[in-house]
gemmi code that builds the backbone of each chain (N, CA, C; Angstrom):
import gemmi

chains = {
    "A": [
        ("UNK", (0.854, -1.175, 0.000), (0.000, 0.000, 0.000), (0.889, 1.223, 0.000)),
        ("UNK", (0.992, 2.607, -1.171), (1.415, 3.318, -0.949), (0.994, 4.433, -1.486)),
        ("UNK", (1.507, 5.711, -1.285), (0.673, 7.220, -1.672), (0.753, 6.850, -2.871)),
        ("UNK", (-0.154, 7.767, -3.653), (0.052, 8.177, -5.353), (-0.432, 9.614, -5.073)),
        ("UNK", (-0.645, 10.490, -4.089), (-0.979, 11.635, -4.633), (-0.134, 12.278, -3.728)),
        ("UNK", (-0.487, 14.377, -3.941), (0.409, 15.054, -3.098), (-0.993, 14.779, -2.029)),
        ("UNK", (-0.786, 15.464, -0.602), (-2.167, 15.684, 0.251), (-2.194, 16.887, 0.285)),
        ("UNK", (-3.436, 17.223, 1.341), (-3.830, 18.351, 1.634), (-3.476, 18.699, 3.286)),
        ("UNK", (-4.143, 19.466, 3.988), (-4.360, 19.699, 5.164), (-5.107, 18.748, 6.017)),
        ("UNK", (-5.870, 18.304, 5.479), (-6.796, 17.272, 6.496), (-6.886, 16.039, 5.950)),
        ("UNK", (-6.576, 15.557, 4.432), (-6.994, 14.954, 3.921), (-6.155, 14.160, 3.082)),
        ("UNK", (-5.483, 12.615, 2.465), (-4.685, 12.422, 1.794), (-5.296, 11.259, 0.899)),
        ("UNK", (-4.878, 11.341, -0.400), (-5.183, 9.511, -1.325), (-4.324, 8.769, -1.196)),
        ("UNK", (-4.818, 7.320, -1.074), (-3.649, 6.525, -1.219), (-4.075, 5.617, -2.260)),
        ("UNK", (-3.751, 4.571, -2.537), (-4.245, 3.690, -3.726), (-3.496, 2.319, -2.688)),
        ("UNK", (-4.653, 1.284, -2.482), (-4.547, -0.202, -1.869), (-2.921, -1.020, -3.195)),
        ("UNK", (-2.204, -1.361, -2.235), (-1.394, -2.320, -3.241), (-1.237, -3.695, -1.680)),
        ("UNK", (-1.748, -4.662, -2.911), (-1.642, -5.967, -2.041), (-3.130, -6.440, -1.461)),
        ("UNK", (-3.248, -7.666, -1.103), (-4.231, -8.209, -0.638), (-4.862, -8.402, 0.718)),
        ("UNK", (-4.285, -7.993, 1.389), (-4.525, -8.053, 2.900), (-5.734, -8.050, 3.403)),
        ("UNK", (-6.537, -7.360, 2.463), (-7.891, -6.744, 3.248), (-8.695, -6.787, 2.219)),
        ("UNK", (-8.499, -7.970, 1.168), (-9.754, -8.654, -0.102), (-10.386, -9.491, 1.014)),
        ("UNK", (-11.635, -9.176, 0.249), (-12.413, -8.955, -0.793), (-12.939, -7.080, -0.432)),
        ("UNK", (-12.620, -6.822, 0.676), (-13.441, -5.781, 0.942), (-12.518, -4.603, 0.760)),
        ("UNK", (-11.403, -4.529, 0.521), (-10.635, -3.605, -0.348), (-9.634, -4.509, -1.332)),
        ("UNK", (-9.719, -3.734, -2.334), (-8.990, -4.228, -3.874), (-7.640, -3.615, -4.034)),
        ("UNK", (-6.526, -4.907, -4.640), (-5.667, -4.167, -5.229), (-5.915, -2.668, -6.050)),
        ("UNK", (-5.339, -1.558, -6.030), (-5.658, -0.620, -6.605), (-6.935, 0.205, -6.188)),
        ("UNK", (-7.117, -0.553, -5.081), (-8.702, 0.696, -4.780), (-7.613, 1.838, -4.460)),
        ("UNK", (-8.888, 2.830, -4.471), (-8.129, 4.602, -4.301), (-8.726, 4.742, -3.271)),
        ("UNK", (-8.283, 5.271, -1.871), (-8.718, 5.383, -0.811), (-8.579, 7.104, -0.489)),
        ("UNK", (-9.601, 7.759, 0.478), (-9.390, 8.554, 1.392), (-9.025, 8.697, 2.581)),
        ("UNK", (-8.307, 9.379, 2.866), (-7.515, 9.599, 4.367), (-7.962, 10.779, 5.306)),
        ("UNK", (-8.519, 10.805, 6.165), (-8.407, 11.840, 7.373), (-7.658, 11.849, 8.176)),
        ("UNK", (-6.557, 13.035, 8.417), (-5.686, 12.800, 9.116), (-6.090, 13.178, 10.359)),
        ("UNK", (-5.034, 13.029, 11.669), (-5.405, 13.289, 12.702), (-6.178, 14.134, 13.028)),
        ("UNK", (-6.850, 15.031, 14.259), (-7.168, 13.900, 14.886), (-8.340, 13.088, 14.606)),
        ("UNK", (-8.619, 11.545, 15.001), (-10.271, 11.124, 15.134), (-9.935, 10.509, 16.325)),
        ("UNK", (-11.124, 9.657, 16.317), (-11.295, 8.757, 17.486), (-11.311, 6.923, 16.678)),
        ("UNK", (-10.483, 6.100, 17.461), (-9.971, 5.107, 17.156), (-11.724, 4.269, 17.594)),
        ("UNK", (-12.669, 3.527, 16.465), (-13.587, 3.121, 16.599), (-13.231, 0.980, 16.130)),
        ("UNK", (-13.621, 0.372, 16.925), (-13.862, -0.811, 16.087), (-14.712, -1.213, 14.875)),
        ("UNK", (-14.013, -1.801, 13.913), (-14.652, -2.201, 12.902), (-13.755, -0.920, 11.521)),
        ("UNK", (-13.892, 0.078, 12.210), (-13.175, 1.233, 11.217), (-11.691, 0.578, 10.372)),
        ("UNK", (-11.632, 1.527, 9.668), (-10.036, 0.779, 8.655), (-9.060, 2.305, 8.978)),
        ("UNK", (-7.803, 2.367, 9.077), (-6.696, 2.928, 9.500), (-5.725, 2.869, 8.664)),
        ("UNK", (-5.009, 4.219, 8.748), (-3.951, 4.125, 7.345), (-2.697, 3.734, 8.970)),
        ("UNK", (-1.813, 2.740, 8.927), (-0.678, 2.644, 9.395), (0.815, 2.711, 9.069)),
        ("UNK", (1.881, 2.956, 10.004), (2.971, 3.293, 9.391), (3.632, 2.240, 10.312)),
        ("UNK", (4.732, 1.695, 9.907), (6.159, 0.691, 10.645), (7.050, 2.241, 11.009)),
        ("UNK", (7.133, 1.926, 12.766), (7.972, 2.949, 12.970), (9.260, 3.029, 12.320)),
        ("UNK", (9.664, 1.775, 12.093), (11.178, 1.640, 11.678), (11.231, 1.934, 10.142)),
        ("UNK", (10.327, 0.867, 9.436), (10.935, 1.030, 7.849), (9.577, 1.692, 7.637)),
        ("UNK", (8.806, 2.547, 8.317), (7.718, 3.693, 7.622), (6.579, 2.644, 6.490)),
        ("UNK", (7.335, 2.018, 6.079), (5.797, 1.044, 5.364), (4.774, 1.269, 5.990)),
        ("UNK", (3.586, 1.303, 5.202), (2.115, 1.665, 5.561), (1.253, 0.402, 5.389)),
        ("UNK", (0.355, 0.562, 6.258), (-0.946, -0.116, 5.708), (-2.321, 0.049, 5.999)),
        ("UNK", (-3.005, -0.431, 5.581), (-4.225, -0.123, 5.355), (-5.279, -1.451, 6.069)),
        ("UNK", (-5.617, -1.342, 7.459), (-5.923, -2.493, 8.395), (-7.082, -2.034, 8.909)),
        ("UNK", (-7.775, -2.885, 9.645), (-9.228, -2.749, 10.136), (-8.360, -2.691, 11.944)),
        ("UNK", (-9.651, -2.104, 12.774), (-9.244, -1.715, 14.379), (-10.324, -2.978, 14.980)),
        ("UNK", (-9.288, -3.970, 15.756), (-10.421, -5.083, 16.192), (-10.758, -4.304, 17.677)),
        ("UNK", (-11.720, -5.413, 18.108), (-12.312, -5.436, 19.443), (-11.164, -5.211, 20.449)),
        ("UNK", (-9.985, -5.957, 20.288), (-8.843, -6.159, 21.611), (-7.792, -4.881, 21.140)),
        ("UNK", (-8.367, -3.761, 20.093), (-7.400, -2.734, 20.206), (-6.624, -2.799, 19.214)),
        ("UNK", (-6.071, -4.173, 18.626), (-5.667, -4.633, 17.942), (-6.069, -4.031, 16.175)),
        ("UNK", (-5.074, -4.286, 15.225), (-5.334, -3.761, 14.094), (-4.933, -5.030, 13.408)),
        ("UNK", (-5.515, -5.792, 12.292), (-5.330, -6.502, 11.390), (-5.964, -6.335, 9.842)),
        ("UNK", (-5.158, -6.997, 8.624), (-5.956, -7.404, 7.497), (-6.701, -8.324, 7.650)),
        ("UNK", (-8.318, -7.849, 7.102), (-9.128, -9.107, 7.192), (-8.922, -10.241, 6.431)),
        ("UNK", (-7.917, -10.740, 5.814), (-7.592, -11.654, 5.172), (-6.195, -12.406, 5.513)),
        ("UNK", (-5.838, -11.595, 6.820), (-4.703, -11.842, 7.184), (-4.818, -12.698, 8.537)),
        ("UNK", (-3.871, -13.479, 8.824), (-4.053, -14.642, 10.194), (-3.453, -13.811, 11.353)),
        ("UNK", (-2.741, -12.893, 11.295), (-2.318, -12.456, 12.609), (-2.131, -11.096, 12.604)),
        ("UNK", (-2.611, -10.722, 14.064), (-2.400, -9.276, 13.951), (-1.285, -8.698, 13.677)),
        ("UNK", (-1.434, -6.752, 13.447), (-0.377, -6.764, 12.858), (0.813, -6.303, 13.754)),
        ("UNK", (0.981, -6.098, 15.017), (1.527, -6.368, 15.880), (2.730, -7.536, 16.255)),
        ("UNK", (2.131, -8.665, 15.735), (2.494, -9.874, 15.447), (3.666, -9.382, 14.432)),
        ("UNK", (2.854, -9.717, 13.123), (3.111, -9.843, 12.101), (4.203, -8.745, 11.634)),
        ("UNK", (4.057, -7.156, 12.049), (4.619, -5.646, 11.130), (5.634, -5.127, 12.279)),
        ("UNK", (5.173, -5.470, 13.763), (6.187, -5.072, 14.820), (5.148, -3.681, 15.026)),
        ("UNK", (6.463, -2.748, 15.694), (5.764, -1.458, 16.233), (4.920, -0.994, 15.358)),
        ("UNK", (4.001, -0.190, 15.271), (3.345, 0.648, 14.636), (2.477, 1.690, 14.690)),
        ("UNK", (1.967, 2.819, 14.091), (1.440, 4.353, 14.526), (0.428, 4.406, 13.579)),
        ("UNK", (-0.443, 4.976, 14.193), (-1.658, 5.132, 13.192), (-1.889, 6.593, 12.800)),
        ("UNK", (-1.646, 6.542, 11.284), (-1.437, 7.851, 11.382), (-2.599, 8.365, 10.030)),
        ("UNK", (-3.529, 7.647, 9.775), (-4.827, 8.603, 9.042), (-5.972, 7.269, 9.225)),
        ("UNK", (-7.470, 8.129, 8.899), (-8.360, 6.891, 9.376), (-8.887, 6.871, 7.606)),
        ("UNK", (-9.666, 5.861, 6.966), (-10.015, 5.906, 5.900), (-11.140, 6.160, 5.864)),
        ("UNK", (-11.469, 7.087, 4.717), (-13.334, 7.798, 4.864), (-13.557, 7.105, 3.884)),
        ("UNK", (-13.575, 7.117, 2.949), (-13.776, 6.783, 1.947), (-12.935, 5.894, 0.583)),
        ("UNK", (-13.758, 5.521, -0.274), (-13.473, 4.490, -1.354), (-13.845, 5.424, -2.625)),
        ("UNK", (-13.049, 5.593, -3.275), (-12.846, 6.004, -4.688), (-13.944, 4.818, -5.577)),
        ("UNK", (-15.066, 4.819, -6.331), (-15.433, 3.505, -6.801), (-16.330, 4.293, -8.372)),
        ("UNK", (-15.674, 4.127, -9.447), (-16.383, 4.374, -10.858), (-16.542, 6.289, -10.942)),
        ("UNK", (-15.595, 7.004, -10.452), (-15.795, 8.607, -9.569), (-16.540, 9.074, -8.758)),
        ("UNK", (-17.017, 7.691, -7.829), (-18.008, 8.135, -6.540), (-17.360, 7.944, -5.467)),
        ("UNK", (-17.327, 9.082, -4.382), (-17.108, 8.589, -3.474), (-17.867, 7.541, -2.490)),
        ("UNK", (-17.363, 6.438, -1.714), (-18.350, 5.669, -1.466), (-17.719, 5.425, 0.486)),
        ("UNK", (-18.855, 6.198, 1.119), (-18.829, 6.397, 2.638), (-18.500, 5.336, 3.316)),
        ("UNK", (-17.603, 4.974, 3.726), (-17.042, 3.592, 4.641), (-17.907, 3.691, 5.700)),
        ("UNK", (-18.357, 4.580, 6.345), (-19.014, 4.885, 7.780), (-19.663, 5.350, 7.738)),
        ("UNK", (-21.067, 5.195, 6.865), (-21.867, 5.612, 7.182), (-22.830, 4.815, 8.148)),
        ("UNK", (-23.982, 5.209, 8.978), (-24.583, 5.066, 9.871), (-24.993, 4.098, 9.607)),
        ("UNK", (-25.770, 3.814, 8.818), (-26.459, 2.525, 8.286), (-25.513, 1.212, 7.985)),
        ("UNK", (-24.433, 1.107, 8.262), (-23.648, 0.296, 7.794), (-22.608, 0.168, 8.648)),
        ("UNK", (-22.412, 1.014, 9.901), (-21.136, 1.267, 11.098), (-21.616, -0.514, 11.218)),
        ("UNK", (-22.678, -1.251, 11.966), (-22.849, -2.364, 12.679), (-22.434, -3.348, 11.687)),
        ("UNK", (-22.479, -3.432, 10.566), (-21.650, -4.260, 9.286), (-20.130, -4.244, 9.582)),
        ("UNK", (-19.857, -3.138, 10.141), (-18.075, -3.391, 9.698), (-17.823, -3.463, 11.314)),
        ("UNK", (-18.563, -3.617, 12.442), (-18.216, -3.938, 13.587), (-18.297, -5.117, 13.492)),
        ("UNK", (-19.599, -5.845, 12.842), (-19.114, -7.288, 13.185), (-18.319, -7.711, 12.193)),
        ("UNK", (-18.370, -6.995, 10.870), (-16.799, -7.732, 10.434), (-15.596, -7.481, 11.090)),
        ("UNK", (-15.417, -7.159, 11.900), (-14.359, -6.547, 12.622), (-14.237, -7.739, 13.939)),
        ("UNK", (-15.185, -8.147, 13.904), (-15.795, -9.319, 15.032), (-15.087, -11.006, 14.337)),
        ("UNK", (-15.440, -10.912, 12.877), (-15.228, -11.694, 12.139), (-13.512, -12.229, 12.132)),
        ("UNK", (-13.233, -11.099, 11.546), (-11.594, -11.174, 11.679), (-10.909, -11.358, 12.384)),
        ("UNK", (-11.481, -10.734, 14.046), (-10.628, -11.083, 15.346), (-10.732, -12.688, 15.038)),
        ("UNK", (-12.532, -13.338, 15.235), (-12.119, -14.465, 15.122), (-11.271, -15.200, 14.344)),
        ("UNK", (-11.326, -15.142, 13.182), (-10.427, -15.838, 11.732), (-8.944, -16.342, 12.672)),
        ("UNK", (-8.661, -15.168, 13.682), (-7.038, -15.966, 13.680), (-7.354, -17.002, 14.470)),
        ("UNK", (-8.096, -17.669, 15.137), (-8.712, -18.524, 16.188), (-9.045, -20.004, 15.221)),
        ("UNK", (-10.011, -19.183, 14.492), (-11.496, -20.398, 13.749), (-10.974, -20.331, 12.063)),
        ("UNK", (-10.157, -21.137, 11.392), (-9.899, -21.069, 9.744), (-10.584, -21.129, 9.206)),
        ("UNK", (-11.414, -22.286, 9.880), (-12.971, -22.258, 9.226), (-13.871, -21.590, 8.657)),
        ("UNK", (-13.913, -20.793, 9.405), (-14.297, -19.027, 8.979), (-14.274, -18.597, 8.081)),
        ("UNK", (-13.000, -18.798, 7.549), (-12.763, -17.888, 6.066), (-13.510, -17.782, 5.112)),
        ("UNK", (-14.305, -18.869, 4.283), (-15.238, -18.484, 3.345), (-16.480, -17.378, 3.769)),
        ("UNK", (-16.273, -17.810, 4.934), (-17.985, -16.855, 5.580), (-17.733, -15.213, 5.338)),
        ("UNK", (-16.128, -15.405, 6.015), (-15.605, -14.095, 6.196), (-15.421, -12.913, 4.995)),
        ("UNK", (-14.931, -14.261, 4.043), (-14.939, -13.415, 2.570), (-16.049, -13.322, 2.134)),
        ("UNK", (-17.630, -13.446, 2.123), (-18.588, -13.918, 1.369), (-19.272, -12.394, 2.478)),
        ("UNK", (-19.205, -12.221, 3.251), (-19.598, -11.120, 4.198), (-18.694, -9.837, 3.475)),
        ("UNK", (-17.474, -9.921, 3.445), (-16.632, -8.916, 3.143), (-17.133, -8.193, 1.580)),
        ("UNK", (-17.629, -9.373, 0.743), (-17.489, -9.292, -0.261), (-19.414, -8.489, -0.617)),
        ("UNK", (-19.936, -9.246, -0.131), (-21.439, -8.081, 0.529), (-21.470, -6.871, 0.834)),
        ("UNK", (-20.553, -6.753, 2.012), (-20.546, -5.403, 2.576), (-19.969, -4.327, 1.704)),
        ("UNK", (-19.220, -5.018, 0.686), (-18.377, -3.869, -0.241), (-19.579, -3.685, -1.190)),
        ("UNK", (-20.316, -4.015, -1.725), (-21.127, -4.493, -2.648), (-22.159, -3.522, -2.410)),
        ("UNK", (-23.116, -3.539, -0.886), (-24.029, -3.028, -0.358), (-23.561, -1.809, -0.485)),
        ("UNK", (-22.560, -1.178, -0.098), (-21.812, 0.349, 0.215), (-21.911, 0.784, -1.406)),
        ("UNK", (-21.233, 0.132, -2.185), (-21.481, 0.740, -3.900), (-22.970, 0.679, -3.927)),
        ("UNK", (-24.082, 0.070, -3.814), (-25.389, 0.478, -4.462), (-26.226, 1.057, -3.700)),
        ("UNK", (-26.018, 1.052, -2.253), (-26.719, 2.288, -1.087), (-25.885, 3.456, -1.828)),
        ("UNK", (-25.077, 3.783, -1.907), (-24.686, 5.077, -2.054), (-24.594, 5.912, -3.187)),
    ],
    "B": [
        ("UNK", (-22.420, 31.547, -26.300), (-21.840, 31.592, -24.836), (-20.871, 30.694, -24.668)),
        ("UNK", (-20.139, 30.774, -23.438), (-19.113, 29.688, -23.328), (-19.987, 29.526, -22.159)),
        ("UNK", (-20.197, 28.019, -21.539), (-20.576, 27.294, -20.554), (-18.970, 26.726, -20.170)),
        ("UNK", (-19.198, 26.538, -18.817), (-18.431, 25.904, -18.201), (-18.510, 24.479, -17.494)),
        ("UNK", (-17.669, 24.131, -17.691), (-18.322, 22.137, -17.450), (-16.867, 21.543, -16.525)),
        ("UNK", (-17.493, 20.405, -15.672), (-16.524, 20.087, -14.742), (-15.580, 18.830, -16.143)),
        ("UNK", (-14.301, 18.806, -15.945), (-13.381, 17.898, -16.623), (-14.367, 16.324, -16.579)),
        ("UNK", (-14.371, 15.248, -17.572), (-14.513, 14.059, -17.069), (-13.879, 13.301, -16.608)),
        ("UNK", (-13.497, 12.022, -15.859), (-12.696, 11.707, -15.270), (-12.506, 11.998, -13.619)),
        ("UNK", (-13.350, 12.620, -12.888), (-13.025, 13.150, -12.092), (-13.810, 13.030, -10.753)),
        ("UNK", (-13.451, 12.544, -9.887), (-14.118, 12.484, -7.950), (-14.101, 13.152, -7.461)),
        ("UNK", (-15.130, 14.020, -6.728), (-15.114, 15.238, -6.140), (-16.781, 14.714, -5.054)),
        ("UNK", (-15.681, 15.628, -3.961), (-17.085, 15.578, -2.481), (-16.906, 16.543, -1.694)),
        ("UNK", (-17.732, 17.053, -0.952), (-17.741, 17.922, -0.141), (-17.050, 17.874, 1.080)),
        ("UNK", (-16.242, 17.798, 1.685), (-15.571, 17.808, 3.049), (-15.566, 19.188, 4.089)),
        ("UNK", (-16.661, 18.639, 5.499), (-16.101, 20.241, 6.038), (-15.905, 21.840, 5.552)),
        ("UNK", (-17.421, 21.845, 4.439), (-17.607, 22.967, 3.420), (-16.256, 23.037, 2.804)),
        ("UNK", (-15.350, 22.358, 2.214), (-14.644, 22.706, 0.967), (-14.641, 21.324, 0.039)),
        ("UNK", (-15.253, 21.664, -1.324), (-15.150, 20.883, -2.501), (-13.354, 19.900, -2.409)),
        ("UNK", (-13.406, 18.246, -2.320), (-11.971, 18.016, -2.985), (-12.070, 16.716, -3.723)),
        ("UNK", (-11.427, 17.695, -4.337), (-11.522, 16.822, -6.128), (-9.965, 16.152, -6.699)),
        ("UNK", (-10.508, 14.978, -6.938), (-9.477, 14.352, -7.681), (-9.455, 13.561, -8.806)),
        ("UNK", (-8.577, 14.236, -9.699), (-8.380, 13.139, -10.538), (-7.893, 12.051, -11.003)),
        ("UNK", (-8.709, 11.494, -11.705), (-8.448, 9.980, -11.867), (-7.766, 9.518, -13.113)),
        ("UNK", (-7.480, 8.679, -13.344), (-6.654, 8.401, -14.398), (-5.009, 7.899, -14.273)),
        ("UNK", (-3.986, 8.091, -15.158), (-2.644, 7.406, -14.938), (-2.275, 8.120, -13.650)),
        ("UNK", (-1.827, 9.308, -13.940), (-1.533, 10.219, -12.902), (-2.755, 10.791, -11.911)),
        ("UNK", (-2.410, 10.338, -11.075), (-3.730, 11.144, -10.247), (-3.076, 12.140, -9.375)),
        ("UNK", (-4.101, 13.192, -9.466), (-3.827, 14.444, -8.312), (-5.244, 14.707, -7.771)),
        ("UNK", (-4.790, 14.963, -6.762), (-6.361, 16.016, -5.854), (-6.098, 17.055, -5.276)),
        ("UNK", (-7.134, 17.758, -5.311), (-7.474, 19.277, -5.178), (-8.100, 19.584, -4.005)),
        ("UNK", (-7.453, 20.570, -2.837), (-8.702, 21.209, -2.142), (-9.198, 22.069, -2.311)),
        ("UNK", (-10.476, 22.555, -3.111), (-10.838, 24.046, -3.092), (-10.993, 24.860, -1.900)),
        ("UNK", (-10.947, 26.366, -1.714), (-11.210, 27.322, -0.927), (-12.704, 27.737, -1.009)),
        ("UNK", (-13.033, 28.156, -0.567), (-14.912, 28.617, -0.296), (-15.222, 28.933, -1.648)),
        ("UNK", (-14.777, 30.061, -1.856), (-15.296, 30.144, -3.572), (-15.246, 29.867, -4.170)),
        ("UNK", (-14.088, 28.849, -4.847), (-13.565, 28.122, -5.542), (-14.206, 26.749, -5.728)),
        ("UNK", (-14.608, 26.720, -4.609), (-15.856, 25.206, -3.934), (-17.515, 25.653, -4.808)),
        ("UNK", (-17.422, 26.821, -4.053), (-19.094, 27.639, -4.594), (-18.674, 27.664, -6.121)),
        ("UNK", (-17.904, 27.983, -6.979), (-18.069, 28.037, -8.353), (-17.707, 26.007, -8.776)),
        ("UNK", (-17.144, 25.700, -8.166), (-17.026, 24.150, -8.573), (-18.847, 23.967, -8.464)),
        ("UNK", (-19.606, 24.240, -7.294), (-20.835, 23.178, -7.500), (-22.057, 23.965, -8.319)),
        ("UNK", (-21.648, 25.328, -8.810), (-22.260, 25.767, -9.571), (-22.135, 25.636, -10.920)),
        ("UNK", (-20.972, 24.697, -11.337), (-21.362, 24.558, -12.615), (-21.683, 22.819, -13.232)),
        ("UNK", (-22.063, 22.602, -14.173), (-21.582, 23.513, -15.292), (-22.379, 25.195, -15.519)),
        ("UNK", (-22.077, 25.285, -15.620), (-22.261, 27.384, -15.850), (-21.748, 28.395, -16.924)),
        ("UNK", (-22.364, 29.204, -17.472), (-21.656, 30.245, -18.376), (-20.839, 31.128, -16.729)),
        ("UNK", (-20.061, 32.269, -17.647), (-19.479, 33.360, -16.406), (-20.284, 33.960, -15.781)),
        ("UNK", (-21.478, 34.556, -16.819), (-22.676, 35.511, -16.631), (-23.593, 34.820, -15.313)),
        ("UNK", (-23.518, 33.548, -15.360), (-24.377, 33.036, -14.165), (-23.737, 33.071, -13.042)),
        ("UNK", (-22.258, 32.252, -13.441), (-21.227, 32.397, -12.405), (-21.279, 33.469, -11.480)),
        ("UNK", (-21.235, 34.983, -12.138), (-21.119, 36.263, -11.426), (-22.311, 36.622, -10.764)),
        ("UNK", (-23.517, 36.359, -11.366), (-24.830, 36.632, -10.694), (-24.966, 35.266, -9.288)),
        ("UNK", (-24.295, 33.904, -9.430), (-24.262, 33.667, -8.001), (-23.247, 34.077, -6.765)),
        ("UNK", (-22.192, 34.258, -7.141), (-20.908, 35.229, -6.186), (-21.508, 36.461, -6.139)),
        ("UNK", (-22.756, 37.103, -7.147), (-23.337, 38.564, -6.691), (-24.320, 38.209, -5.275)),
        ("UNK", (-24.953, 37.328, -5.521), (-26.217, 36.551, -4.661), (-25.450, 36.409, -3.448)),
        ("UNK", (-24.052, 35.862, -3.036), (-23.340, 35.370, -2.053), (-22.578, 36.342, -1.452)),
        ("UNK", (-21.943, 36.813, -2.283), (-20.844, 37.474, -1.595), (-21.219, 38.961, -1.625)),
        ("UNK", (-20.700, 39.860, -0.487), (-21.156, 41.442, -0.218), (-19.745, 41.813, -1.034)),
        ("UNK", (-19.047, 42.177, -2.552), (-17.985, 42.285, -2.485), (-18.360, 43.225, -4.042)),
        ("UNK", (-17.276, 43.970, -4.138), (-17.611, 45.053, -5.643), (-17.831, 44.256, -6.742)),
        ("UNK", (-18.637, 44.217, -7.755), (-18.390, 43.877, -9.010), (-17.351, 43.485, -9.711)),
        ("UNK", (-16.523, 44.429, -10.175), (-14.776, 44.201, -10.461), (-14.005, 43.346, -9.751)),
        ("UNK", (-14.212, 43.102, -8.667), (-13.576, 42.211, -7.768), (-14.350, 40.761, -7.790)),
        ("UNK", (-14.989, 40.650, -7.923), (-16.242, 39.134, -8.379), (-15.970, 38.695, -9.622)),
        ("UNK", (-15.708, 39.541, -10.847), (-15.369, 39.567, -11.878), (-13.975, 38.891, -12.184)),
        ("UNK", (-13.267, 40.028, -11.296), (-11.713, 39.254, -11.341), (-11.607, 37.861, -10.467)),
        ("UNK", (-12.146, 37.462, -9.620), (-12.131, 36.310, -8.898), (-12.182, 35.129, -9.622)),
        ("UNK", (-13.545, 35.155, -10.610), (-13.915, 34.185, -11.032), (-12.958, 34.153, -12.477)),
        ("UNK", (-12.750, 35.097, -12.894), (-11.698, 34.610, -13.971), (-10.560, 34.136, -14.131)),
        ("UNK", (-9.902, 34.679, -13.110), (-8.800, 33.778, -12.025), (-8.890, 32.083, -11.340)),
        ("UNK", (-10.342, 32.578, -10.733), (-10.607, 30.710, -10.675), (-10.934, 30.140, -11.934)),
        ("UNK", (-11.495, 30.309, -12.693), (-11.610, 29.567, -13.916), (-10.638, 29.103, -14.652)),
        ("UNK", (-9.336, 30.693, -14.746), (-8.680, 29.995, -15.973), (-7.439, 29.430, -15.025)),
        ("UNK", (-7.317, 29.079, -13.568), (-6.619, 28.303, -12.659), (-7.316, 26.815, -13.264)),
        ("UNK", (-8.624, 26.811, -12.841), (-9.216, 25.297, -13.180), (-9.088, 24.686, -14.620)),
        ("UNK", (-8.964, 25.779, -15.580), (-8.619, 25.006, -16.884), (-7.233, 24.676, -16.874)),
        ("UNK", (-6.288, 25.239, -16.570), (-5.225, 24.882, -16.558), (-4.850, 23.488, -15.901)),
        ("UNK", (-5.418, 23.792, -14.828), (-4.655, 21.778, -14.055), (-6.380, 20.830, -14.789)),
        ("UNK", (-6.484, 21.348, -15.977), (-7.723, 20.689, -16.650), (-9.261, 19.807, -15.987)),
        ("UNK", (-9.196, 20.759, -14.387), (-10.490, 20.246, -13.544), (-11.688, 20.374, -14.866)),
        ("UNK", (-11.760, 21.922, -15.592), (-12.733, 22.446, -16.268), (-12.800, 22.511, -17.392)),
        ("UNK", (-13.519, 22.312, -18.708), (-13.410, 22.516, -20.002), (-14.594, 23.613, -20.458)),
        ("UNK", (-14.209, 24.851, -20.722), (-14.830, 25.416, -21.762), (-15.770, 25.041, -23.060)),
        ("UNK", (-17.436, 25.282, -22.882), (-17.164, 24.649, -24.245), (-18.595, 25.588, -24.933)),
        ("UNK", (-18.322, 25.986, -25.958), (-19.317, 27.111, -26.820), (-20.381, 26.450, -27.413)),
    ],
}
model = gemmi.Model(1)
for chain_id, residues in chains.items():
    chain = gemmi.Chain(chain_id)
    for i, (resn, *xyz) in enumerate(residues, 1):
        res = gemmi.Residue()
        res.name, res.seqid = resn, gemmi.SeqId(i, " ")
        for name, pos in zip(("N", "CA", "C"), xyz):
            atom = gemmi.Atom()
            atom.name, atom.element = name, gemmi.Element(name[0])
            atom.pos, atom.b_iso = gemmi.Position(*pos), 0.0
            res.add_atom(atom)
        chain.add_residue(res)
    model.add_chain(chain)
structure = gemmi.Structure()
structure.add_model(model)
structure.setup_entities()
């Protein structure tokens, strides 16, 4: 995952590279960034940085505080080492619409996917459900909006 | 008349009353507009003549100075090609 644009004051693009977080973000999706400050919510997605080698990513905020790819087996703690959260994602770039990650009608969708994923590193089993939900919720957000 | 029309290609939303727009394509860039710059983005597509009669409607500010604003924002927006002119 890395920039492609300049930013602004409050606001930055990034463009998804890699799979971490398919079905419900795409190689090449174009993302929005709000930079500091917000408030750290479960279920929400987070732009992150590796204190050391600055690599970013683009991860969901579980229940235990924790940040992971929903397609990924371990948090990223585990997995990336230290890390800073340093923009939250508003939005999805999709056909020149913007398409609201958080909106109201849809916050309880990405909490329990957020529910989903904690489990996944537990239950493997999971996984088709997980993607088949992920792959809905992206789906629902393009034609509500 | 010349009407004014937003570029195709292009994502734009409202944030915290300012228009930001980006474009899409090989190279992508995005834009934050400033208040007026926002107010003439969601007013068009538009000729100038309308343009000026809504910055007259909005803004308490001289004629000449509304005048020069918007021609300044316009031929700013054609340039990084947000806007196309078209007769």
């Amino acid at each position: 995952m890395n920039k492609t644009s300049q930013h602004s004051s409050f606001i930055e693009v990034v463009e998804v590279q890699g799979q971490s977080m398919w079905p419900y973000l795409k190689d090449k999706d174009l993302l929005v960034i709000k930079k500091p400050p917000f408030k750290l919510e479960v279920g929400n997605i987070y732009l992150l940085a590796n204190k050391k080698n600055k690599k970013q990513l683009v991860h969901r905020f579980l229940p235990d505080r924790s940040f992971k790819g929903d397609n990924n087996f371990y948090p990223d703690h585990i997995a990336f080492g230290d890390l800073q959260v340093i923009g939250h994602v508003t939005h999805r770039i999709h056909k020149q619409k913007w398409i609201n990650l958080h909106s109201n009608h849809l916050l309880k969708l990405h909490k329990t996917m957020a529910l989903f994923s904690y489990q996944k590193e537990h239950k493997k089993l999971l996984r088709p459900f997980v993607y088949l939900y992920a792959f809905i919720l992206r789906y629902l957000e393009e034609k509500i909006q | 008349m010349t009407i004014y029309k937003r570029a195709t290609n292009i994502a734009f939303n409202k944030i915290d009353n300012s228009v930001v727009v980006i474009q899409l394509g090989k190279e992508r860039h995005f834009h934050e507009l400033n208040e007026s710059a926002s107010l003439l983005w969601e007013s068009l597509p538009a000729s100038r003549e309308k343009l000026i009669e809504i910055f007259q409607n909005t803004y308490d500010a001289p004629i000449e100075q509304i005048h020069a604003d918007i021609e300044n924002c316009l031929q700013h927006m054609i340039k990084l090609s947000l806007v196309e002119p078209e007769s």
